[in-house]
C-alpha positions as CSV (number, residue, x, y, z in Angstrom):
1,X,3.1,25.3,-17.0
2,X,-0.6,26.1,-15.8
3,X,-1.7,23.1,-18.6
4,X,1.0,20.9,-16.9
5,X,-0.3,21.2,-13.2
6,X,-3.9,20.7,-14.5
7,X,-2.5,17.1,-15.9
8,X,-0.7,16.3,-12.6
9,X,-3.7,17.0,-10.7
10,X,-5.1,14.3,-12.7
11,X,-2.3,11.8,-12.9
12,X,-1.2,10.8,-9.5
13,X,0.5,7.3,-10.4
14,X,3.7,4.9,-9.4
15,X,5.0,6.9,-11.2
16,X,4.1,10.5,-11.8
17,X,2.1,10.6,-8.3
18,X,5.5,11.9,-7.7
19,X,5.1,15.7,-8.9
20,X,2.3,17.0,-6.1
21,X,5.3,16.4,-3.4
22,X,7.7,18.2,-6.2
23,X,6.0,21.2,-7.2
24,X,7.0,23.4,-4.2
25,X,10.8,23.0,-5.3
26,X,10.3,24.2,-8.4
27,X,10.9,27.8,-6.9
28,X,13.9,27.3,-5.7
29,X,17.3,28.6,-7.2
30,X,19.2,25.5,-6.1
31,X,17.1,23.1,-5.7
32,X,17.7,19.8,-3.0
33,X,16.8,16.6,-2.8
34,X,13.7,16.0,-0.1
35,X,15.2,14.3,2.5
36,X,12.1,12.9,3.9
37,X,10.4,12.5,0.5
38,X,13.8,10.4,-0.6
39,X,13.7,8.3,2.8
40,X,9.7,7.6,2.4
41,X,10.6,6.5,-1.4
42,X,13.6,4.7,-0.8
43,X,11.7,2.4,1.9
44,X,8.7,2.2,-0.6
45,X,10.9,1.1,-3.6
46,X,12.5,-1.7,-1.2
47,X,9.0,-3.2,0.2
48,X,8.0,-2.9,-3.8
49,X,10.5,-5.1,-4.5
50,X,10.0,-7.6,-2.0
51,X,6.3,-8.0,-3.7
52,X,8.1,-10.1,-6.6
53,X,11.1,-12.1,-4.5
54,X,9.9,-13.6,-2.3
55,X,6.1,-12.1,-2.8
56,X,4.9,-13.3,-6.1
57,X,7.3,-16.1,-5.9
58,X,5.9,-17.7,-2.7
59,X,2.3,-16.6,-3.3
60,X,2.7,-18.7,-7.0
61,X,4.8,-21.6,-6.3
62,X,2.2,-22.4,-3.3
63,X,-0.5,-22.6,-5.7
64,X,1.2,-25.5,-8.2
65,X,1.8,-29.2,-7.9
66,X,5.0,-29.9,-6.3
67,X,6.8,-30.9,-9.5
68,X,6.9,-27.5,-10.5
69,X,7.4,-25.6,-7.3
70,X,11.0,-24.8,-8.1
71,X,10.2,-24.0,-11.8
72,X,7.6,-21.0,-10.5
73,X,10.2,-19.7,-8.2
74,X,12.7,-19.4,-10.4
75,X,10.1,-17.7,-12.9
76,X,9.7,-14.6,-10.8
77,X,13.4,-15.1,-9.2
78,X,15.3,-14.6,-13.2
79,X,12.8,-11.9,-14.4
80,X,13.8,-10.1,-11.1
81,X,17.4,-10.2,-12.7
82,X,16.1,-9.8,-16.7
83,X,13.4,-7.1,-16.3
84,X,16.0,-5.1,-13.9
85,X,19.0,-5.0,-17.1
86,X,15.7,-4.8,-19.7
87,X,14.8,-1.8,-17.7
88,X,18.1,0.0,-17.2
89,X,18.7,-0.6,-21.1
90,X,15.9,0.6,-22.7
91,X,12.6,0.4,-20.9
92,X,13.3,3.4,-18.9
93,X,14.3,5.2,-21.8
94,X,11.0,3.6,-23.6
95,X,8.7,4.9,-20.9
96,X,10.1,7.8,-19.6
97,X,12.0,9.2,-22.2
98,X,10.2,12.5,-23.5
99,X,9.2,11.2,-27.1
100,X,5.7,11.5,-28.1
101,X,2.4,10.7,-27.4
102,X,2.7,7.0,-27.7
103,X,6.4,6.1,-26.9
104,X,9.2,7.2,-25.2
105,X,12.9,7.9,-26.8
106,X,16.1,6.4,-26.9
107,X,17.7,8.8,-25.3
108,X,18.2,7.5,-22.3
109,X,19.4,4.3,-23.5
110,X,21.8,2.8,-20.7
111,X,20.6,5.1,-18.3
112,X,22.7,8.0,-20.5
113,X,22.5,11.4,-18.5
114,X,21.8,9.9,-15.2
115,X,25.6,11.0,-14.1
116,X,24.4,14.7,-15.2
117,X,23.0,16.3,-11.8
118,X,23.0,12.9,-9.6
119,X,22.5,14.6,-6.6
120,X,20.3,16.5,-7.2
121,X,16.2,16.4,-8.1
122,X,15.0,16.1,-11.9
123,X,13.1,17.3,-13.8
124,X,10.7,14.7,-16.1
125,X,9.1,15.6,-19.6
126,X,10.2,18.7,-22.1
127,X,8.7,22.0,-23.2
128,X,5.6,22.8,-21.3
129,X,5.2,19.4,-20.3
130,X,7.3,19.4,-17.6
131,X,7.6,18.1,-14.0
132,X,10.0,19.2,-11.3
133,X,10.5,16.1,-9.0
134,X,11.6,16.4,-5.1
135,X,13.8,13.1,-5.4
136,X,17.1,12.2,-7.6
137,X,16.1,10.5,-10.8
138,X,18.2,7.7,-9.6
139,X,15.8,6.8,-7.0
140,X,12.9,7.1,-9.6
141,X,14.2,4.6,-12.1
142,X,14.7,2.8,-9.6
143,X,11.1,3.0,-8.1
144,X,9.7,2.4,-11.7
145,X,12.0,-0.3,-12.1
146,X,10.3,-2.2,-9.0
147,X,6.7,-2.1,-11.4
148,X,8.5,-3.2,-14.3
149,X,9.9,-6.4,-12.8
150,X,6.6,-7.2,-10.3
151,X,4.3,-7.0,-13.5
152,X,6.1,-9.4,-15.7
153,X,6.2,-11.6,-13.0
154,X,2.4,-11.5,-12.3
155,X,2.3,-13.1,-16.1
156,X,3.8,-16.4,-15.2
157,X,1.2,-17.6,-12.9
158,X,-1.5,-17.8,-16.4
159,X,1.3,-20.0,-17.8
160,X,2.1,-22.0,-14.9
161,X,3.4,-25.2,-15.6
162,X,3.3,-25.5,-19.3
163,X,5.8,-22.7,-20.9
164,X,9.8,-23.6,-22.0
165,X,11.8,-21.2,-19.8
166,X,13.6,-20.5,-22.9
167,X,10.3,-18.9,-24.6
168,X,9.3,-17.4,-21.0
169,X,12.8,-15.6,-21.2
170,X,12.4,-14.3,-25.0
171,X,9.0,-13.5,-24.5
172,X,9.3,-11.4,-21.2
173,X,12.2,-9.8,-22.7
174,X,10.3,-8.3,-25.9
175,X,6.8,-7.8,-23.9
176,X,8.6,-5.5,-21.3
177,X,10.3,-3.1,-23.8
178,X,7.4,-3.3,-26.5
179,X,4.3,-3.7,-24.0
180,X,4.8,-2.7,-20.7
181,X,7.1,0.3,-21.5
182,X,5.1,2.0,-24.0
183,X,1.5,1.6,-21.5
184,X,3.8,3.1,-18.9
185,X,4.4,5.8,-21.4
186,X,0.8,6.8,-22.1
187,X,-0.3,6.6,-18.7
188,X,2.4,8.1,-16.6
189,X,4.7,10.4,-18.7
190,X,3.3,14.1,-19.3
191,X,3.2,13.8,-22.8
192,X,1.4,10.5,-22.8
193,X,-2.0,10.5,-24.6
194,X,-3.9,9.1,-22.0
195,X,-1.8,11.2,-19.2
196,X,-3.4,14.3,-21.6
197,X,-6.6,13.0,-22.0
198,X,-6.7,13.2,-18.0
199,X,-7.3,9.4,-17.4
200,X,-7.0,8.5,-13.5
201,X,-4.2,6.0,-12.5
202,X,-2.4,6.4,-9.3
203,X,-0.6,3.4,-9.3
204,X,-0.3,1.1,-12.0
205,X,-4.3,-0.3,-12.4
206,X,-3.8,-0.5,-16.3
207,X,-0.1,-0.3,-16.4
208,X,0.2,-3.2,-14.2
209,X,-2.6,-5.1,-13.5
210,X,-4.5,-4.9,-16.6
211,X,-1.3,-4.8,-18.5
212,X,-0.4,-8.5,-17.1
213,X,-4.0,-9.8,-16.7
214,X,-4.7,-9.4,-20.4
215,X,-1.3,-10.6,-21.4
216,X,-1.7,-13.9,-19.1
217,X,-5.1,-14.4,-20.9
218,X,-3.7,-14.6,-23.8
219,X,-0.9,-16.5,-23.3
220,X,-3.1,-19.3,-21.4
221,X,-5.0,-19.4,-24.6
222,X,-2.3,-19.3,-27.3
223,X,-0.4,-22.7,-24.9
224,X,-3.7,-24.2,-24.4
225,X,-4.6,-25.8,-21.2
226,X,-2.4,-28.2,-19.4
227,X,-2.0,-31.7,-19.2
228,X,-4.8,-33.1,-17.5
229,X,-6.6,-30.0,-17.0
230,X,-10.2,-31.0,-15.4
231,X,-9.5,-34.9,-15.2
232,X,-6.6,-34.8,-12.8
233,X,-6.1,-33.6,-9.4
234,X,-4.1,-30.2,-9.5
235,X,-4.6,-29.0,-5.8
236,X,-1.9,-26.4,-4.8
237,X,1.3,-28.4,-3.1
238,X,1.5,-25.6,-0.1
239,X,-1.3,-23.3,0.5
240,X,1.1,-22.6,3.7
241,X,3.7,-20.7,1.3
242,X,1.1,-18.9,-0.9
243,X,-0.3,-17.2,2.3
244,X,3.3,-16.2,3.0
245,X,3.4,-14.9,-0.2
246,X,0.2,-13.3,0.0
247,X,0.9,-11.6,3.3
248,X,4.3,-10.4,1.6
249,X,1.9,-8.8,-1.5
250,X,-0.1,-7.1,1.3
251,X,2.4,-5.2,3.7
252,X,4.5,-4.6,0.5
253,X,1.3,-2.9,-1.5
254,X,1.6,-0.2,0.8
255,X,4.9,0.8,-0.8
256,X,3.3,0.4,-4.5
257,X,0.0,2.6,-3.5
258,X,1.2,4.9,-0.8
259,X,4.7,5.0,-2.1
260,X,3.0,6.6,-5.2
261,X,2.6,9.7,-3.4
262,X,6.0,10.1,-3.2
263,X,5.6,12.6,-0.2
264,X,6.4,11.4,3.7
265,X,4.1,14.6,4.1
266,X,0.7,16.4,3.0
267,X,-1.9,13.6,3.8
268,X,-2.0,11.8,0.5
269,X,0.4,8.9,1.2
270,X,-1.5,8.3,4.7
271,X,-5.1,8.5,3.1
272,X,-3.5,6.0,0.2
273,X,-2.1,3.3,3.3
274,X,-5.5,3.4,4.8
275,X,-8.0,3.1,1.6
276,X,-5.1,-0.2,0.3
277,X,-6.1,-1.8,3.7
278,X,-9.8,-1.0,3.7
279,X,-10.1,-2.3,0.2
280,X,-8.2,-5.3,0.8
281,X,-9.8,-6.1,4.0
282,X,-13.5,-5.8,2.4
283,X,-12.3,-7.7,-0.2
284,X,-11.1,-10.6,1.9
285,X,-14.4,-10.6,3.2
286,X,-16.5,-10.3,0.2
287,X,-14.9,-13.3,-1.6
288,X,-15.2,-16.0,1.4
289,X,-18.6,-14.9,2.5
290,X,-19.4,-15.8,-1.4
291,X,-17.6,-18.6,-1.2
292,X,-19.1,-19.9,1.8
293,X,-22.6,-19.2,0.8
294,X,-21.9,-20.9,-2.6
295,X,-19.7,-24.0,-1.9
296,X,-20.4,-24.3,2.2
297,X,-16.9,-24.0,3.4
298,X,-14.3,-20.6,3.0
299,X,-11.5,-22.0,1.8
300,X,-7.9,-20.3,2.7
301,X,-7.4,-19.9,-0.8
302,X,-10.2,-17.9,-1.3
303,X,-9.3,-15.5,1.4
304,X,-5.7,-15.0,0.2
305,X,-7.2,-14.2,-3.5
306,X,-9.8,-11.7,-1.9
307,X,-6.9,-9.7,0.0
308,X,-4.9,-9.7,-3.5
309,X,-8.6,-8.9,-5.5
310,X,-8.9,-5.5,-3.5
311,X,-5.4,-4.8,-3.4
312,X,-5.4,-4.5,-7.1
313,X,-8.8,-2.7,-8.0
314,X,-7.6,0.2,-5.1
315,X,-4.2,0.6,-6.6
316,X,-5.7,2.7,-9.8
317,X,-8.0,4.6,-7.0
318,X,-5.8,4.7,-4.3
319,X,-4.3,8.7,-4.5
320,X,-8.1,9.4,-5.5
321,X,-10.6,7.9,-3.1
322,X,-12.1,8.0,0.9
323,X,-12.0,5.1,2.7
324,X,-15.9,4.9,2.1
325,X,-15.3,4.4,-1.4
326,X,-12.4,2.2,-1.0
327,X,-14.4,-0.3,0.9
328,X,-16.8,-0.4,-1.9
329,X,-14.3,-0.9,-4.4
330,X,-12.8,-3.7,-2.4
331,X,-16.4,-5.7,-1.7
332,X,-16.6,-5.3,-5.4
333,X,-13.3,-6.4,-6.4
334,X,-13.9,-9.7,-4.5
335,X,-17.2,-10.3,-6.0
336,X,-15.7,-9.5,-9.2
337,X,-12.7,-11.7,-8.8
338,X,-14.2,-14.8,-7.5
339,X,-16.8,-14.5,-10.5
340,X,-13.4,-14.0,-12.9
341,X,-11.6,-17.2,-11.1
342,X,-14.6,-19.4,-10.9
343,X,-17.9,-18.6,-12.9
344,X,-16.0,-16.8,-16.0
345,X,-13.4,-19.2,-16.4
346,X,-15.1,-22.3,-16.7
347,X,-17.8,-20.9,-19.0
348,X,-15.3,-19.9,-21.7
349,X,-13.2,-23.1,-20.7
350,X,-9.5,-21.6,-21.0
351,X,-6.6,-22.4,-18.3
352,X,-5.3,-19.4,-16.4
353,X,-3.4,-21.8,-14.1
354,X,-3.1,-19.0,-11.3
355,X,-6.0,-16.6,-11.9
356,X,-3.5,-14.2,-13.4
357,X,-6.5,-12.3,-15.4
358,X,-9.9,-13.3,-13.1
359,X,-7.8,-11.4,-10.1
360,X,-5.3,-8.7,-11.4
361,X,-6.9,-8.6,-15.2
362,X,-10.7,-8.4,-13.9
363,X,-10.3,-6.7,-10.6
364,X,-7.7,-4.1,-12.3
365,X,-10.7,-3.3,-14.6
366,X,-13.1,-3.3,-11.9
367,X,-11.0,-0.6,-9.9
368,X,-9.8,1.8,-13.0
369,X,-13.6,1.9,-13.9
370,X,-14.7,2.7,-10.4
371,X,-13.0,5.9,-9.8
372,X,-14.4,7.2,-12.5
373,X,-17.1,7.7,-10.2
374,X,-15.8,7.6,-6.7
375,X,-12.9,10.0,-7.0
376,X,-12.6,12.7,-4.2
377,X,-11.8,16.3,-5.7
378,X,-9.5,17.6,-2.6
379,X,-7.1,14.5,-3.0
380,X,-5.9,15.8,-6.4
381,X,-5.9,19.8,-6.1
382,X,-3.2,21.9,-6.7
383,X,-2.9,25.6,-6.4
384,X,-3.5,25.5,-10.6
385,X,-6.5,23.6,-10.2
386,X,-7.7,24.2,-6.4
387,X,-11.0,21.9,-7.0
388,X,-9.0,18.8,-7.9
389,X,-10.5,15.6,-10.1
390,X,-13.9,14.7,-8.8
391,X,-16.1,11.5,-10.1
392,X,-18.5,12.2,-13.1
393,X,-19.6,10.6,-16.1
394,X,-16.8,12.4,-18.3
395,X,-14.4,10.8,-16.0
396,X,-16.0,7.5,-16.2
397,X,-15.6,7.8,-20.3
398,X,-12.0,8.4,-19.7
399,X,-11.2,5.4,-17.5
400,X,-13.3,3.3,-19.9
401,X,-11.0,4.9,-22.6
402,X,-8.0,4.0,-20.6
403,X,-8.8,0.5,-20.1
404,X,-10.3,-0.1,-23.5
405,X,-7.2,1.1,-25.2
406,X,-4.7,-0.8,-22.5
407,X,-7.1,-4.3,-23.5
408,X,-6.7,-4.1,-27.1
409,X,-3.2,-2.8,-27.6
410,X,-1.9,-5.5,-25.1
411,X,-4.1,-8.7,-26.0
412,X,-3.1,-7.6,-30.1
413,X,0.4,-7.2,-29.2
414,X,1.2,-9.9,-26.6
415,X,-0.6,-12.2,-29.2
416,X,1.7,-11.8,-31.6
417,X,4.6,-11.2,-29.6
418,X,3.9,-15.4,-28.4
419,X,3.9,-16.5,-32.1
420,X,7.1,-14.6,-33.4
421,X,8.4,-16.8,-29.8
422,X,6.6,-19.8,-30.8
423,X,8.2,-20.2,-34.3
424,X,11.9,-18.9,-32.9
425,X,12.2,-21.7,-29.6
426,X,8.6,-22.9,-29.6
427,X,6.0,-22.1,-26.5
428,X,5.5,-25.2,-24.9
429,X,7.1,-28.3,-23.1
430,X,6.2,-31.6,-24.5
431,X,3.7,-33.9,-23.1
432,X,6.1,-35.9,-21.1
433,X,7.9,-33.2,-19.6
434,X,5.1,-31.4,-18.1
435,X,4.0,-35.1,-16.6
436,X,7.5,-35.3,-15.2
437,X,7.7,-31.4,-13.7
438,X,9.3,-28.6,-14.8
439,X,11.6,-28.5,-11.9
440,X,13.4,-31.3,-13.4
441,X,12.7,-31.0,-16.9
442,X,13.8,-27.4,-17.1
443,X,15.6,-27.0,-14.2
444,X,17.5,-30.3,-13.3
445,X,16.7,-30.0,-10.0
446,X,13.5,-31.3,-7.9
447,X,11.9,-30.6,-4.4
448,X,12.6,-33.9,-2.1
């Protein structure tokens, strides 16, 4: 058990931040559920949520033409509803189930043995490599259910306006159990390789952002640009509803980064809260001031992709880092990401409609790699290890481990994931579908 607590003080996570808040029930002969723990995570799983519908789906559909403002909606709107049955099926059981290293079990399949002890707090992992929790497991597959759906929908906005919803559906469907679940896995389950190995991720910087960035890189690639790309005018329809959208992403990142914590007490949640709105504030201002300096006017755009820049490269550091460090993370993340939506893009020419992987992709690698260094010891002790996990070099080499393996395992797998799609439906609308909008090509239906 002393092996185990040295790997929580290491893990923090959306999902395994969980166990710091636990560890005091573990003595107990009968143990109850954390009423104020419970409360903090059912509010956090709720504003999570909210992220994807109406977050992601406002932030995204503001950003296209108007022909394909319903299409984007919907995108974000069905995987709500398809990652959510995916999840209770099998992902859960694929990511948390104890299983080895490198996957989970099927154990759980269906949610099987969720009845047993419902009222009661779990226990995650077996063997050695176990952690007590503080909150019904209910509420935790429900929690981990909220990252599931929000990262799948992040996807969508590399493909914007080009994919068949048919393919969008197969493909979402077999990247979630045989992609996202597995990274989830690794990362977050006590018996996951890079859990062992000590890698840093408090909430979901590879699982998530990385995880989707890489994937929408590759699927912008594998479609190919869109119609028009760089002759025609593709100005967003309604900047208005992406900064509603955005707006929504901020307040509701709170629940993703301080809502890993999983404790209403203890400090860690409230030092998590205030680094997500220092990073995402310096952010904010990092990307317009280079905007303005380079193109003479800060667009709102550019502001709206700052706040989401920082709010991704804190969400690996979050549980880790002083607001010092946060705000360097979050200038850096919207330098990094306005380099990744502008500069990087157009020199290797490929069409990631929505800046899926120059902001979550790039900025997700920008914040993983940086607490590496800038992790603060005290956040992360436990009574087994009373010094915590400070920044060194031999952290740095095992974020750049963590981020190297997330890169190739996802770009290798997602790649061929879109082909086995390609040749079953095909990938792509034709030519004069995407002229005409996806809104009434795929949806029968049109904005008036």
């Amino acid at each position: 058990m002393t092996k185990v607590k040295r790997m929580i003080a290491r893990g923090g996570l959306a999902a395994l931040g969980l166990m710091f808040a636990a560890l005091p029930a573990m003595a107990a002969d009968d143990p109850k559920v954390d009423t104020g723990d419970a409360a903090w995570m059912l509010t956090s799983t709720a504003i999570v949520l909210m992220m994807t519908i109406p977050g992601v789906a406002l932030f995204y559909a503001g950003m296209v033409r108007k022909k394909n403002v319903l299409a984007t909606m919907m995108q974000s709107f069905f995987i709500c509803g398809l990652v959510s049955v995916l999840w209770m099926v099998a992902g859960y059981s694929i990511a948390f189930g104890n299983g080895g290293a490198y996957f989970g079990d099927f154990s759980r399949i269906l949610l099987n043995g969720l009845a047993e002890n419902w009222d009661k707090p779990f226990t995650l992992g077996t063997g050695d490599a176990t952690v007590a929790f503080t909150i019904p497991e209910s509420l935790f597959v429900m929690f981990q259910m909220t990252f599931a759906v929000i990262t799948a929908a992040l996807i969508t906005g590399a493909v914007a306006d080009r994919m068949k919803f048919s393919a969008l559906v197969l493909f979402i469907s077999l990247w979630t159990l045989l992609v996202y679940s597995p990274v989830a896995h690794w990362v977050w389950h006590p018996s996951g390789w890079l859990f062992v190995d000590g890698a840093l991720d408090f909430a979901g910087g590879t699982v998530v952002h990385i995880n989707a960035g890489v994937a929408g890189l590759v699927a912008a690639i594998v479609l190919g640009k869109r119609v028009g790309f760089g002759t025609e005018n593709m100005a967003p329809h309604n900047l208005g509803l992406a900064v509603i959208g955005a707006s929504l992403l901020w307040v509701g990142w709170f629940g993703f980064n301080a809502g890993s914590a999983a404790s209403s007490g203890g400090g860690r949640a409230a030092m998590a809260m205030l680094v997500t709105q220092v990073a995402a504030a310096g952010a904010v201002l990092a990307w317009v001031f280079a905007e303005w300096m380079i193109k003479g006017k800060p667009s709102v755009l550019g502001a709206i992709s700052g706040a989401v820049a920082g709010l991704v490269a804190i969400t690996p550091a979050a549980g880790f880092v002083l607001p010092g460090s946060a705000l360097i993370i979050g200038v850096a993340a919207g330098l990094a990401g306005y380099w990744g939506a502008t500069a990087l893009k157009h020199a290797l020419g490929y069409d990631d409609s929505l800046d899926a992987f120059g902001v979550h992709g790039i900025c997700g690698i920008v914040g993983a790699l940086l607490v590496g260094f800038l992790a603060y010891g005290p956040l992360s002790a436990t009574t087994a290890a009373p010094e915590g996990i400070s920044g060194s070099m031999a952290q740095f080499i095992k974020q750049c481990t963590a981020v190297g393996a997330t890169v190739v395992f996802t770009a290798v797998a997602t790649f061929i994931l879109l082909k086995v799609v390609d040749v079953i439906v095909g990938l792509r609308v034709t030519e004069e579908e995407e002229r005409e909008g996806l809104d009434v090509t795929m949806h029968g239906e049109r904005i008036n």
